[in-house]
C-alpha angles and dihedrals in degrees: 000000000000116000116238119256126273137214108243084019088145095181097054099034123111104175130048117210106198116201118213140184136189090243099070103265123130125171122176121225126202109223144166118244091212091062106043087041086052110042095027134056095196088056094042093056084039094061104036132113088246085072112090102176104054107140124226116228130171092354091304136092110267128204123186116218110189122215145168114252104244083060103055099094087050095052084051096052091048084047087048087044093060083062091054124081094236105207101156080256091105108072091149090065091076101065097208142309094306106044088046088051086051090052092038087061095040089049095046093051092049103044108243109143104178081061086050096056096045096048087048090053087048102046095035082060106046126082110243128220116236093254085045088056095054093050090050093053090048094048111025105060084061095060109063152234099323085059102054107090090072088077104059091104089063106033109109126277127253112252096231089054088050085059103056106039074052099050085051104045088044085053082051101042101059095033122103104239120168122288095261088069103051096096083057094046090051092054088039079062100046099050094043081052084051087046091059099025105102095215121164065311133077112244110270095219119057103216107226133161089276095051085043095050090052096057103041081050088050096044096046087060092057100051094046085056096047082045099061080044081064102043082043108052075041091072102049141061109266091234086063094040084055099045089043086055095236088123081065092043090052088046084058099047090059090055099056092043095052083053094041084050081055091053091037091054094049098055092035102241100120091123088090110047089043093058083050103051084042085063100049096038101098088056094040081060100046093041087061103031083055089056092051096123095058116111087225097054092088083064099043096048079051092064093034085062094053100055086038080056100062099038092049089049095052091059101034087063104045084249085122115020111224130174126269087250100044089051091045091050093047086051085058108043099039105033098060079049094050095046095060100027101067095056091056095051082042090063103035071053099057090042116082096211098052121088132302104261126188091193107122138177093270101066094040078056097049091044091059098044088050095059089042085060100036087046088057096053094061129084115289089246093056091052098054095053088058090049098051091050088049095056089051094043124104087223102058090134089072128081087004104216095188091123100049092050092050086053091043093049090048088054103042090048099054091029090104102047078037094062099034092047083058100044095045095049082047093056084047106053091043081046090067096042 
C-alpha cells in the first residue's frame, strides 16, 4: 500500500513553495503538485500550463508566495493542512480563535475551499473573546460570502424576537423571586435599562403602546406588592418585622422601585407610579420613622430618598401634572423627612463603619432644587406657610429656601400694581370694544 504524501518529503516532491516575506525571510517548503493543484486555486493557476513564469529551483517547479510577517506561521499551517483530511472531526488542529482566523485569511487568499469551510465550522462554533470578536468583525466582512456565517452571533435581531426577550426580562425584572436569584434579577434590570438607553447606539427596543402597557402592567404588580409590605409591616411591632427579615424585603422593594423610576423615565409613564407613590407616601414615612431606633434604618430612608427623589422631580418639573392639593401634600410629607434624613446619611457616610451608602451631592442637590421649584408653583399663601416653618427650623441649611423666599417676597410686594395694571388694561381694552 503506498503511503500518503507528506509535506518536506524531499525524496517524493516535485514543487517548492518558497515563502517570503518583506522583511527578508525565505523558507523553502517540499511539496507535492497533485495536492496544491487539487486542494488550492492559487496553486492550480500557479502550476498550469497557462503560467508561463513558474521558476525552476532545486530540480522542481517553484512558486513564491509573499507575506507579512506576522502571517507566515499562518501560511505554514494552511501548506501543512493541505496534508490533513479535513472532515470537520479535528477540531484540535485549529489551535484557538485566533490561529483558525490566521488560516481562514490565508485560505481564503489562496483559494482552498475545503480549508474555508472547515475554519467557518470551527469559528462559527467557538465562543470568542472579546479581543477575538473584534478581530473577526474587522476581517471577516472582507472575505465573502463563504465567510459569513460566522457572523450569525452578531447579525441583528428580529424585532419580533427583541419583544419578546424584552416582555420577559421586564416580567422578571419586577417580579419578587427568591433571594438566590436576586444577582440574576439585578442583571435582568440592567440589561432591560441598555436595551432602552440611546448611547453612540439606537435604542434596541422601539418603545410603542404594546412595549408601554407591559411595563406599566409589570411595574403596578410590584407596587401593589410593595404596597400590602407596607400595610403589613403597619400592623406589627417593628422587633417581629426585623427578625422576621422584612426589613430586608422593604429594602428590596425600594430598590426595585428607584430602577423601575429609571425604565419608566425613559419611556415617559411615570404618571402612574408617581400617583401611586403620592398615595402611599404618608405610610412609607410612618413604616420607616417606627422603625427609627434600628441600626439598618439609616439604609432603608437612603433608598427611600432615592426613590422620593424621582418621583418629586418629576413633579417639580411638570414632567407629571398634579393638582395644587396633591403637590402641596408631597411638600409636607417628604420635605420635614428629607430634612432630617439627609444629616443622618451625611454622618453613617463619614463613618467608616457605618453602611455602605451610594447617596452623593448631586442628588441632595437635585433634590433641593426640586422643592425650590415644587414650593413656587403653589398659592402664595402655601408657600408662605412653608417659608415661615423653614426660618424657625434648626435645619434651615437644608433644603435652603433662600430662592424660593426672595421670589416670594418679589411677588407678594407688586401683587397688588400687578393685579390692578391687569385689571385696568383689561377695563380699558373692554372699554374700546
Amino acid at each position: 500500500m503506498k503511503e500518503p504524501s507528506r509535506i518536506g518529503d524531499r525524496s517524493t516532491s516535485d514543487v517548492v513553495v518558497r515563502l517570503r516575506t518583506h522583511e527578508g525571510r525565505d523558507d523553502w517548503f517540499y511539496c507535492h503538485s497533485f495536492i496544491l493543484i487539487e486542494k488550492s486555486k492559487y496553486f492550480g493557476d500557479r502550476l498550469s500550463e497557462n503560467w508561463p513564469t513558474c521558476q525552476i529551483l532545486d530540480s522542481r517547479n517553484c512558486v513564491e508566495v509573499y507575506c507579512e510577517e506576522s502571517d507566515f506561521d499562518h501560511h505554514v499551517n494552511f501548506l501543512r493542512l493541505l496534508y490533513v483530511v479535513i472532515d470537520g472531526s479535528l477540531e484540535d488542529i485549529w489551535h484557538g480563535v485566533k490561529n483558525a482566523l490566521g488560516i481562514l485569511h490565508v485560505a481564503v487568499k489562496l483559494g482552498c475551499p475545503q480549508i474555508v469551510n472547515a475554519c467557518v465550522n470551527y469559528l462559527e462554533a467557538m465562543p470568542w473573546e472579546e479581543a477575538e470578536e473584534d478581530e473577526i468583525l474587522k476581517i471577516i466582512p472582507g472575505m465573502g460570502s463563504k465567510a459569513q456565517p460566522i457572523l450569525a452571533r452578531v447579525q441583528p435581531v428580529n424585532p419580533s424576537a427583541v419583544l419578546r426577550i424584552f416582555l420577559s426580562a421586564i416580567k422578571f425584572a419586577t417580579s419578587s423571586p427568591p433571594s438566590p436569584m436576586n444577582d440574576l434579577k439585578t442583571t435582568a434590570q440592567e440589561q432591560l435599562e441598555y436595551m432602552l438607553t440611546e448611547d453612540d447606539d439606537a435604542p434596541l427596543l422601539t418603545a410603542d403602546q404594546e412595549v408601554k402597557f407591559e411595563v406599566k402592567e409589570c411595574v403596578k404588580g410590584l407596587f401593589t406588592r410593595f404596597n400590602n409590605m407596607l400595610e403589613a409591616l403597619l400592623c406589627e411591632p417593628v422587633e417581629s418585622a426585623i427578625e422576621k427579615g422584612k426589613m430586608q424585603s422593604f429594602q428590596s422593594y425600594l430598590s426595585d422601585l428607584s430602577w423601575a423610576c429609571q425604565i419608566l423615565n425613559k419611556l415617559e409613564i411615570m404618571k402612574e407610579f408617581v400617583n401611586s407613590w403620592v398615595g402611599a407616601s404618608d405610610k412609607i414615612v410612618l413604616v420607616v420613622e417606627q422603625a427609627s431606633s434600628v441600626a439598618e434604618i439609616i439604609e432603608t430612608k437612603s433608598k427611600v430618598i432615592e426613590v422620593a427623589a424621582k418621583v418629586l422631580e418629576a413633579i417639580g418639573y411638570g414632567n407629571v401634572i398634579l393638582p395644587t392639593a396633591k403637590r402641596f401634600h408631597m411638600v409636607k410629607v417628604w420635605l420635614p423627612f428629607v430634612r432630617v434624613t439627609k444629616p443622618l446619611i451625611d454622618s453613617a457616610t463619614t463613618n467608616a463603619d457605618g453602611p455602605e451608602l451610594k447617596i452623593d451631592g448631586e442628588l441632595w442637590q437635585s433634590l433641593e432644587s426640586t422643592f425650590v421649584s415644587m414650593v413656587l408653583t403653589l398659592p402664595s399663601e402655601d408657600q408662605a406657610e412653608i417659608l415661615t416653618e423653614w426660618l424657625g427650623n434648626e435645619h434651615i441649611h437644608y433644603p435652603d429656601f433662600t430662592e424660593a423666599f426672595e421670589v416670594w417676597c418679589y411677588r407678594s410686594k407688586v401683587a397688588k400694581r400687578r393685579l390692578a395694571d391687569i385689571l385696568g388694561n383689561h377695563g380699558m381694552a373692554n372699554s374700546t370694544l
